[in-house]
N, C-alpha and C positions, 0 to 999 in steps of 0.2 A: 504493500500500500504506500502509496509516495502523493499523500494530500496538501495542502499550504495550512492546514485548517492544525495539521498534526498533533503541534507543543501543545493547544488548546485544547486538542481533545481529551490528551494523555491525562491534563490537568485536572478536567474535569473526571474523567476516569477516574480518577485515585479519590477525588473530592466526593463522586457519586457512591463509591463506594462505602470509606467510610460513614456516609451520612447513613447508609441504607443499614451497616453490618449495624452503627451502637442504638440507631430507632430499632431496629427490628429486635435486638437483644433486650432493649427495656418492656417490651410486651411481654418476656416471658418470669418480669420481674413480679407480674400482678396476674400470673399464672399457676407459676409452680409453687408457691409461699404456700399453698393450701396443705400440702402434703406435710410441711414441717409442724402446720398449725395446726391439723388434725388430731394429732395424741392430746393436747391441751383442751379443743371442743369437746372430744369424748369425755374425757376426765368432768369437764367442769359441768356439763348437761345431761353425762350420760347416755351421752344417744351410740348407736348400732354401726358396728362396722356398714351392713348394709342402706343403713341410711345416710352415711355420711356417701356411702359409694355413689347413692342416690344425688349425692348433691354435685359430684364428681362428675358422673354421667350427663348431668343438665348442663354442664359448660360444653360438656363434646360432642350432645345432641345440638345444641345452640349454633354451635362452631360449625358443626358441618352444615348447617343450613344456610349458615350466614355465606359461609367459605364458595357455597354455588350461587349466591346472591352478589355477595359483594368482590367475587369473583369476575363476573359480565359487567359489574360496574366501575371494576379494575382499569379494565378497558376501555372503557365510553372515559371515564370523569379521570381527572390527574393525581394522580399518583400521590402528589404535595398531600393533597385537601384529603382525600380519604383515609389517609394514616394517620393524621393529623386529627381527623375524628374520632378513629379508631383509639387510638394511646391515650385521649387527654378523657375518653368517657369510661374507659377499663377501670383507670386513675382514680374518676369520681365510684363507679361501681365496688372498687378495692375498699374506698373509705366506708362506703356503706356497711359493706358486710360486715365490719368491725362492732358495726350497731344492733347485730340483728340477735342475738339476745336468745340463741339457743333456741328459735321459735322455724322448724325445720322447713316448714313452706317456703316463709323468707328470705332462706338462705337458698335454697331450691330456684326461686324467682331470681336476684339478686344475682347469682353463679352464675345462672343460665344467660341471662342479659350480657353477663360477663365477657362470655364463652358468644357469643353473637358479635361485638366491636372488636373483642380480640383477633377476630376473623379478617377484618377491614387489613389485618397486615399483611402477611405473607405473599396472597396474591397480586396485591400491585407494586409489593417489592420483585419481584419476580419480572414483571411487565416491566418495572426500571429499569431491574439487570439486563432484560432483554434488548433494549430498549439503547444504551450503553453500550451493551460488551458485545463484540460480533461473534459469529458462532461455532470458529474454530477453536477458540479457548474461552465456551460456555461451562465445560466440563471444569477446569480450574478454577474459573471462578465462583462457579457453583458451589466448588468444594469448600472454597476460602467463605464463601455469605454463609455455608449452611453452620459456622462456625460463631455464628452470631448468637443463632438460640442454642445451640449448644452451648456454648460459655453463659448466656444469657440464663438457660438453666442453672448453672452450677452455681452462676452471682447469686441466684435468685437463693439456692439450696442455703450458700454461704450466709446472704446477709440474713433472711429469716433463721439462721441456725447460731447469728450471733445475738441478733435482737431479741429471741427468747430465751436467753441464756440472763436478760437484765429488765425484761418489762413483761408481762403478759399476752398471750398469742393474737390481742389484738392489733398490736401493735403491726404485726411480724404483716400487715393490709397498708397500715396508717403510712407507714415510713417509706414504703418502694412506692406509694401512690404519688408521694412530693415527685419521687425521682422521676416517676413517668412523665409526669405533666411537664416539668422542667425540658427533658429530651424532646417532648411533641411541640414543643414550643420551640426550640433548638433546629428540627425538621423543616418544620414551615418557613421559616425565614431563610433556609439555607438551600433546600433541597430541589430541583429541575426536572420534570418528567421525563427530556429527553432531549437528544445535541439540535433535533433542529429548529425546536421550539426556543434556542437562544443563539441562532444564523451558524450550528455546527452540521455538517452533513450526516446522515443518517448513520445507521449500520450500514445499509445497502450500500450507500455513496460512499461509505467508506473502502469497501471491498472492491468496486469497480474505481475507485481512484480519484471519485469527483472530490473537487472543494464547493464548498459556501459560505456565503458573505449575509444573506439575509434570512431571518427568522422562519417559520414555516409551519402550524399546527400539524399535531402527531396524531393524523385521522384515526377516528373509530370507523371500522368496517362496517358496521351494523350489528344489532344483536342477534339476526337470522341468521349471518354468516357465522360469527362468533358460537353460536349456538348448533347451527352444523357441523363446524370443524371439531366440536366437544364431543356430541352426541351419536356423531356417525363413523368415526376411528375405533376399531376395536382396539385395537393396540393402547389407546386412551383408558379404555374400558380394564384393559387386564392390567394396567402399570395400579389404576383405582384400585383393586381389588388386591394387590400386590401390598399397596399403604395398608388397608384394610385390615391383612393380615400383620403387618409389622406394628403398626398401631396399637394391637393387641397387647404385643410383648413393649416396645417401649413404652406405653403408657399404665401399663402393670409396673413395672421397676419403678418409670417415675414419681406414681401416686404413692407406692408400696413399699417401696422399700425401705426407709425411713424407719415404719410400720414394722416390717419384718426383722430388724433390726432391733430394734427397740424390745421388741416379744421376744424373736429366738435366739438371737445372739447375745443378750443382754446389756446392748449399747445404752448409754442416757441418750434421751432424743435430742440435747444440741451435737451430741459426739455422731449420733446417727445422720446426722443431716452433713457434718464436714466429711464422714465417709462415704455418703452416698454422693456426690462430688465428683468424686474418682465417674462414676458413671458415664456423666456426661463430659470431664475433662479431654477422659481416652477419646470420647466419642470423637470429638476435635478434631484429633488425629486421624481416625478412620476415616473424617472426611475429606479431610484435605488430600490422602491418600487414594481414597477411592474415583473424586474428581480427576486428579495426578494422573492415574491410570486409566482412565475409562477415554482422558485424549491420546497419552500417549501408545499405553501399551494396549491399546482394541479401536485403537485407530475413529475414536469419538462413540463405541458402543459402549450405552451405560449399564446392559443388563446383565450382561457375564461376568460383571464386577461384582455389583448385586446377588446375584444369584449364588458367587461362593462365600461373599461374607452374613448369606443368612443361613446357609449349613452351617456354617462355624456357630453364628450366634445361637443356631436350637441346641448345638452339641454344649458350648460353657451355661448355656441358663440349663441344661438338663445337670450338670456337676457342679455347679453353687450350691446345688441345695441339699450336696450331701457332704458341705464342710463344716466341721463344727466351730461355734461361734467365737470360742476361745485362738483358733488357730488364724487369725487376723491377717495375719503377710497372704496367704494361700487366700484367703476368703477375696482381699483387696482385687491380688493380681488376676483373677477370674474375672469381677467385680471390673475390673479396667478392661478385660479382653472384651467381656457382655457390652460395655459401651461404643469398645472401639469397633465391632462388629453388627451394632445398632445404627448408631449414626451413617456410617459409610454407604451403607445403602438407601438408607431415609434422605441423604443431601440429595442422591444422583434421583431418585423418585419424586422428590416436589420440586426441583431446581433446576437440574438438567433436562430431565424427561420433558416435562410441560412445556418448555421452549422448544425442544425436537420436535415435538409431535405434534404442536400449534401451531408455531411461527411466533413472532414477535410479535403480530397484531392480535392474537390471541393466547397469549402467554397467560394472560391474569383467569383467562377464563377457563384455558383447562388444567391451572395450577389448582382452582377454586372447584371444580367437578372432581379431580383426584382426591383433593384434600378434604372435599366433603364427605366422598367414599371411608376415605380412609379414618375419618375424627369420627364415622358409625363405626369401627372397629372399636376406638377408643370410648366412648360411651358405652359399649358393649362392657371392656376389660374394667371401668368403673365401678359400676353394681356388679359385676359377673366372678371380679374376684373379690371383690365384699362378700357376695354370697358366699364362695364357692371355701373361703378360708372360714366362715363361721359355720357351717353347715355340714363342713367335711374335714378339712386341712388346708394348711401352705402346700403340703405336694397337690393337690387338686390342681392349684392356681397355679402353678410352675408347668404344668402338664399343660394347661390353659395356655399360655405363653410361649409355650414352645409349639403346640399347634400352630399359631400365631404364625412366628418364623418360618415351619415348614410351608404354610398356605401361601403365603409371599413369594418364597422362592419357586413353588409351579407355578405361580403368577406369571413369572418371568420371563420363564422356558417362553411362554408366545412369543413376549416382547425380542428378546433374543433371534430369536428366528427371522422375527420381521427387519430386524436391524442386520441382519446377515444377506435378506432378498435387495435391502437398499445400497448394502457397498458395494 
């Protein structure tokens, strides 16, 4: 590529980026806090592992609905504004739930509400990246964004794990809600849907070598079109079903672990929550690796990457759960392998895929069709290991999880094949 537009664009590039990885990370600051804050609501209301699951599940039912809604709208409206809504109402939603006083409906509502603006992110950061980055090294930087809510997880684990360690689990809502608002505020002011809406040339015009000098809106195609490129790829359909199953398992560890900790291994719940960490830190890693790979070494295929780090991931979550809790280093380095073999393939599925299989004018919309698929897995694994631990056991639920994995990876097998007819 040899544009005049270049040092500008690069610029922007690096500026787009980080604006997209630390917004996108503080979404999952007024997400995952629930899980640290859970042993403390049970304690002090007494309520049911399945009813908290219940309240679990109403963000991921929420989310996936939202994720196909505000997914098509990803694409029509700018990227700025609907994250922007997204972050600063989660924020107010977070401060709420601090309020709601053990009264389980309200927290049901108030969660779920949650789990619907939370949704406003992903997809039209997706649309940005796409938007941005052209699509010989969508795969790397997929890998590198999907490092956002991953660590955005872990901050998320760390700072609720340090905040109840000195004030009460309401708190652990109150204090990452400041942070959200602040970051969405930060977003707005700083952040560009896209190069030619500020006189930069396109992806496209980047590839074929045009410059420009004058501004340009970054068309929506329609929602018919948008809606057939979703609706009518089966390959769309199976990557869905693929989150769906991984969903399971990573959203069992995320809500759960903590949890399982705290019960069988006999951590305290702030020590549970800095080890639970490890999780998603490794994940990090997986992902940047599996982006790494899926341009270099499969020559931009992202599903045979996938597809061998979710055998690994069913093979360590099936051997975690037969170390005993005392033996801590063995329990951790499992505990690191389970993330780094979670993530790796969750980046190349809502980050790489959806831009493949869409295009960039519809990136936001079948980020938001897979993600809704897949956040009904996670609503699933919410109530389903609540139930399935109080009703039966933890092996129930790890058995649960590991299904998960395995269903993901024949997911794949399609996707893979199809990506073998297009080289």
């Amino acid at each position: 590529m040899n544009v005049g537009n270049q040092p500008q664009i690069v610029q922007w590039q690096k500026k787009m980026f980080w604006l997209m990885w630390i917004t996108y990370a503080a979404f999952y600051l007024g997400r995952v806090n629930i899980s640290v804050a859970m042993p403390g609501i049970a304690q002090e209301f007494g309520l049911s592992k399945t009813s908290l699951g219940v309240v679990l599940s109403a963000l991921f039912a929420m989310y996936a609905i939202g994720q196909f809604v505000n997914g098509q709208l990803g694409d029509k409206l700018n990227s700025r504004l609907i994250i922007t809504i997204g972050l600063l109402s989660s924020a107010v939603l977070n401060i709420f739930f601090g309020f709601t006083g053990g009264i389980i409906g309200l927290m049901i509502v108030i969660w779920g509400l949650n789990g619907y603006f939370q949704s406003m992110g992903w997809g039209p950061t997706v649309k940005a990246m796409a938007n941005w980055f052209p699509s010989k090294n969508r795969g790397k930087i997929a890998g590198r964004l999907g490092t956002s809510y991953i660590i955005g997880g872990a901050l998320s684990w760390l700072l609720a794990g340090t905040i109840i360690k000195y004030f009460d689990w309401r708190a652990t809502f109150w204090i990452p809600a400041l942070i959200m608002a602040g970051i969405a505020i930060h977003w707005y002011l700083r952040a560009n849907n896209a190069p030619e809406e500020i006189g930069l040339p396109s992806v496209e015009e980047q590839e074929q070598g045009i410059a420009r000098n004058e501004a340009q809106v970054d068309e929506h195609i329609g929602f018919r079109e948008t809606l057939k490129i979703t609706l009518s790829n089966p390959y769309i359909w199976f990557a869905a079903f693929a989150l769906f199953g991984l969903n399971i398992v990573r959203y069992g560890f995320m809500s759960w672990a903590p949890t399982y900790m705290f019960e069988e291994q006999g951590a305290t719940i702030s020590m549970a929550a800095y080890k639970a960490i490890a999780f998603p830190v490794a994940g990090g890693l997986g992902a940047i690796l599996a982006g790494w790979a899926s341009d270099k070494l499969f020559q931009n295929r992202r599903a045979p990457v996938a597809f061998f780090m979710l055998i690994a991931l069913a093979f360590f979550c099936y051997l975690y759960r037969f170390v005993p809790g005392d033996n801590w280093i063995v329990s951790l380095i499992i505990l690191l392998l389970i993330g780094f073999f979670t993530f790796g393939p969750h980046v190349l599925i809502v980050a790489a895929l959806p831009a493949d299989l869409g295009s960039r004018k519809a990136a936001s919309s079948v980020t938001g069709f897979i993600d809704a698929i897949g956040y009904a897995g996670a609503s699933i694994t919410g109530v389903g290991t609540g139930y399935l631990i109080e009703h039966f056991s933890w092996d129930a639920a790890f058995y649960f999880w590991i299904f998960g994995a395995i269903m993901a990876a024949c997911m794949l097998i399609f996707v893979w094949k199809h990506e073998l007819k297009k080289a």
